[in-house]
C-alpha positions as CSV (number, residue, x, y, z in Angstrom):
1,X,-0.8,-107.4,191.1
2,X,1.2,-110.0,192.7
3,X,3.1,-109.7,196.1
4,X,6.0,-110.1,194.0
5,X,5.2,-108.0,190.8
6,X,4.1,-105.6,193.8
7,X,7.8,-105.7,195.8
8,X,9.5,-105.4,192.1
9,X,7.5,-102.0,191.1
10,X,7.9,-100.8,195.4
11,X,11.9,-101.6,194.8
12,X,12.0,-99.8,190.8
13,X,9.9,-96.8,192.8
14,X,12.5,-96.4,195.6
15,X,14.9,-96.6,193.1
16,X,13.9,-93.2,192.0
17,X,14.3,-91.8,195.5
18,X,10.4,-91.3,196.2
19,X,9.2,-91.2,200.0
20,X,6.3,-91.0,201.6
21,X,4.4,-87.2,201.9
22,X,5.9,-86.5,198.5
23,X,3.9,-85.2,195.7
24,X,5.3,-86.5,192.6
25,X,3.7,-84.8,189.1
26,X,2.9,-87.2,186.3
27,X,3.6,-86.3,182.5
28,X,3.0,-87.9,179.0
29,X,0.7,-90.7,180.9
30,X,-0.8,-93.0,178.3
31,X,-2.2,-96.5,178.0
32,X,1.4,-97.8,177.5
33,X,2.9,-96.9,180.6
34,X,4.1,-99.3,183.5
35,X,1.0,-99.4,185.6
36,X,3.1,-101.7,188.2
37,X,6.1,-98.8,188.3
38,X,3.0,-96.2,188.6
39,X,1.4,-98.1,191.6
40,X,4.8,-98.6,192.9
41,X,5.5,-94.7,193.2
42,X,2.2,-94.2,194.8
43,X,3.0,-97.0,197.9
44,X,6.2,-95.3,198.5
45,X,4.5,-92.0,198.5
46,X,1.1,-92.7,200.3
47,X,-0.3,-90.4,197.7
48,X,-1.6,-90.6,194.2
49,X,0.6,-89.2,191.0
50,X,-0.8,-85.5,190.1
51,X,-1.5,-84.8,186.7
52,X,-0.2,-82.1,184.2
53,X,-2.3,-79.6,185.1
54,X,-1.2,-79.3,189.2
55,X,-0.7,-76.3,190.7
56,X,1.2,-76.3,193.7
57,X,4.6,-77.2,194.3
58,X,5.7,-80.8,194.1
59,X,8.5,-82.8,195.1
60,X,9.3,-84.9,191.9
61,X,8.4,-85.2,188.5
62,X,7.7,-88.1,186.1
63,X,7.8,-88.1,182.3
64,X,6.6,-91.0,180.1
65,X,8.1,-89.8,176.9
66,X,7.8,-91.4,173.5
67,X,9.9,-89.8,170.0
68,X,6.5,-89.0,169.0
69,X,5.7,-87.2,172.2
70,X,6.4,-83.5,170.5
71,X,9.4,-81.6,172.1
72,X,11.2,-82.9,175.4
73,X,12.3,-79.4,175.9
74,X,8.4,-78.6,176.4
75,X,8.0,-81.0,178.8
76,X,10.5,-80.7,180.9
77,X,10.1,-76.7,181.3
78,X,6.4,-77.2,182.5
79,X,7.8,-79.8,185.1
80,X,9.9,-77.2,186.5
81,X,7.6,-74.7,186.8
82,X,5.7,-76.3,189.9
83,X,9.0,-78.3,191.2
84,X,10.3,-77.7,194.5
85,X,14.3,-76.4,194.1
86,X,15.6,-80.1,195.1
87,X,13.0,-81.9,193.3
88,X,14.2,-84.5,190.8
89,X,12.9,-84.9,187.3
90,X,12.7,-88.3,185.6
91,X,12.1,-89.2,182.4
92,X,11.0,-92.7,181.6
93,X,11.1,-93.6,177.7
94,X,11.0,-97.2,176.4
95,X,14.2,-99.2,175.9
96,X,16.3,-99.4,173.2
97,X,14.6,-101.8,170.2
98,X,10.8,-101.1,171.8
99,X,8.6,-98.6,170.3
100,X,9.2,-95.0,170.5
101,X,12.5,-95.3,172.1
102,X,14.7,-91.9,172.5
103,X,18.3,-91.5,172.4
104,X,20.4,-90.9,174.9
105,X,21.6,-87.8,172.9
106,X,18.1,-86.4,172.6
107,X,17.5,-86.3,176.0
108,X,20.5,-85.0,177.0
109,X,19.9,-82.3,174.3
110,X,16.8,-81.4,175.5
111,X,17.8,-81.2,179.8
112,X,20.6,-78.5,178.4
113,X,18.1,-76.9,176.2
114,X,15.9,-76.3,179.6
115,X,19.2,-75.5,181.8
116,X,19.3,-79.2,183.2
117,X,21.5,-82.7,182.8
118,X,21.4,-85.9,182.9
119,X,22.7,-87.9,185.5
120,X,22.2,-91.4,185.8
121,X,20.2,-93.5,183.3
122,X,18.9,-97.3,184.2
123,X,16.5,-100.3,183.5
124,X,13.0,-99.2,185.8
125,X,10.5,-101.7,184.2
126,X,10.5,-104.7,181.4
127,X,9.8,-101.9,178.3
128,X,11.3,-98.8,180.0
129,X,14.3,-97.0,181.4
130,X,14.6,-93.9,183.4
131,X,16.8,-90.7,182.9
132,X,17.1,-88.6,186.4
133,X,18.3,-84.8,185.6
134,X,19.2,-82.2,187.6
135,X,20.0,-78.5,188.1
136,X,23.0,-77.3,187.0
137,X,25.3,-75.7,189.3
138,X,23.8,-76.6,192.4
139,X,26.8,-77.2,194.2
140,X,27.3,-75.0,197.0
């Protein structure tokens, strides 16, 4: 990677509000997925991604989703079943016009399904955008 591909995926990861000591849990990885955004995530976090089948708690959660990934719903349940109370969900799906791109809708449909919503969506990397949700009602 170059210093300046490198700086663009550090920037996209801090983007998603990752900082170092975090433990940030990796779904739907595939050979498709931004390896720059991955290696990003890791230098903000000193640590590597954990895969789907982590135990312990963790701080964040990824999703690479694709419209032929199965259910969203599915997904994003077994993210929250490990993620700390504060811990922010993302899901990364590829932009509008690329391959297995998702709507909007869909995603929205499935964070209700699994008592979530989406909150901000934007550009992370040339073939993908990211979705954070959060917890309902967290407001104190």
């Amino acid at each position: 990677m170059s210093s300046s591909t490198d700086d663009a995926a550090t920037q996209a990861a801090a983007r998603l509000g990752f900082t170092a000591g975090q433990v940030i849990q990796e779904f739907g990885y595939d050979d498709d997925v931004d390896e720059d955004l991955r290696s990003g995530i890791e230098g903000a976090t000193g640590t590597e991604l954990v895969d789907e089948d982590y135990d312990d708690v963790t701080d964040g959660a990824v999703i690479w989703f694709r419209d032929d990934d199965g259910d969203l719903t599915d997904f994003l349940v077994d993210a929250m079943t490990v993620l700390d109370d504060n811990g922010p969900i993302w899901v990364l799906t590829p932009k509008a016009g690329r391959s297995g791109h998702v709507s909007h809708s869909d995603i929205e449909e499935a964070a209700t399904t699994s008592g979530l919503h989406a909150m901000s969506t934007f550009s992370i990397a040339a073939d993908w955008s990211a979705t954070r949700l959060g917890t309902r009602g967290r407001g104190k």
